[in-house]
C-alpha positions in Angstrom: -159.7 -41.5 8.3 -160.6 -38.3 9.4 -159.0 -35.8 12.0 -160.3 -34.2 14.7 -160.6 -30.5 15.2 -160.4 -28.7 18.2 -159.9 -25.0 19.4 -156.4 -23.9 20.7 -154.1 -21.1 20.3 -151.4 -21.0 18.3 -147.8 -21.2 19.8 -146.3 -18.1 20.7 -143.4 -17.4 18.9 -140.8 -16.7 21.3 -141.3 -17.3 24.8 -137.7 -16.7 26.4 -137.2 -12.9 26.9 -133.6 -10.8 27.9 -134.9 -7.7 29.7 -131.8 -5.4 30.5 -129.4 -4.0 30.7 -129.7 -4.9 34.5 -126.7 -3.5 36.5 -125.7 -5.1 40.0 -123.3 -5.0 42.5 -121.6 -7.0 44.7 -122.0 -6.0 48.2 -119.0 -5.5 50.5 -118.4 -5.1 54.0 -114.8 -4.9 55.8 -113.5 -6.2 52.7 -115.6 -9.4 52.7 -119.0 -10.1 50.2 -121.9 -10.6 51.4 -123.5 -14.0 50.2 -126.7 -13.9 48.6 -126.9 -9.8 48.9 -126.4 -7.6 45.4 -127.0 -3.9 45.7 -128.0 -1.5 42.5 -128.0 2.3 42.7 -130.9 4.9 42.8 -130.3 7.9 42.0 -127.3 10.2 43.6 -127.8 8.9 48.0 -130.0 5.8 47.0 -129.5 1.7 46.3 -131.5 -1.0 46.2 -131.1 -3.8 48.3 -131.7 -6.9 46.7 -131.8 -10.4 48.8 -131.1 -13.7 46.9 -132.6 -12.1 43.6 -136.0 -12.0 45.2 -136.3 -9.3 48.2 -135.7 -5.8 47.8 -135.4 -2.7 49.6 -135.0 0.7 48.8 -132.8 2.4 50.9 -130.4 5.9 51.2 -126.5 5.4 51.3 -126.6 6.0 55.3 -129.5 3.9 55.8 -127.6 1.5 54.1 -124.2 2.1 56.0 -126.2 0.7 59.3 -128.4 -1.9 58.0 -126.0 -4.3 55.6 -123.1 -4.9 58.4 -125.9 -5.7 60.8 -127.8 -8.0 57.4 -124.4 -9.6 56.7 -124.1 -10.9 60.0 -127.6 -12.4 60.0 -126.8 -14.0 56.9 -123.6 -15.7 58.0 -125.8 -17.2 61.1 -128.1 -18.7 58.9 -125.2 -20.1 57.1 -123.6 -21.8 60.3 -121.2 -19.1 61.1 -120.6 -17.0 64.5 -120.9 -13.9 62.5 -119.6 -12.0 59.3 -115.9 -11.9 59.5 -114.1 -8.6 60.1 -111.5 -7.2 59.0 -108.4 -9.0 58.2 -109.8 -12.3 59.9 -109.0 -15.5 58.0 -110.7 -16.8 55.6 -113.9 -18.8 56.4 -114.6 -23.0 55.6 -117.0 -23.7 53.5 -120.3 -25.3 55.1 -121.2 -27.2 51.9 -123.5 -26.8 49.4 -123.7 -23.2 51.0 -121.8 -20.0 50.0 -119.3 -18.4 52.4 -118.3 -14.9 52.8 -115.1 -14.5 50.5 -112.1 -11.9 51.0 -112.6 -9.4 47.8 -109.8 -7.9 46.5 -110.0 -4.7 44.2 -107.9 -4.1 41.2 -107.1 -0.4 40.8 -105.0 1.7 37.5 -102.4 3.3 38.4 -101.1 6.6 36.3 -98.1 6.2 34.3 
């Protein structure tokens, strides 16, 4: 019995790749995170604005300091909600399968 022979390439080797290291943030406003929003920093008065892993923006910290309260509202109306809470408000219900602004609370050293 004989084979047949055709032309195709070879396998590549390895074809899952780990480009890094990749540093992100969480993004914040009044104490609250902003679903589907990660920021990474540019420089000394620059970040990147990065919208569920796919849209980004570049922007400077005070450009930043307008846009993201007015982007974290928009977000939570598309997610069902009146708004992004503020503040100390309470803590939002889950509109399932879809994320929800969470209270954040930072952990800070103190001196001894």
């Amino acid at each position: 019995m004989e084979h047949e022979t055709h032309d195709c390439e070879a396998p590549r080797e390895f074809r899952v790749t780990f480009p890094g290291p990749i540093t992100t943030h969480m993004v914040v406003v009044d104490g609250w995170s902003v679903p589907f929003l990660e920021a990474s920093f540019r420089g000394e008065d620059g970040l990147r604005l990065i919208l569920d892993g796919r849209i980004g923006i570049d922007l400077g910290t005070n450009e930043a300091e307008r846009l993201i309260p007015f982007l974290a509202d928009a977000i939570a109306v598309a997610l069902g909600y009146g708004g992004h809470p503020r503040d100390d408000g309470p803590e939002l219900p889950p509109k399932l399968p879809h994320k929800a602004p969470r209270r954040v609370v930072q952990v800070e050293m103190l001196p001894d």
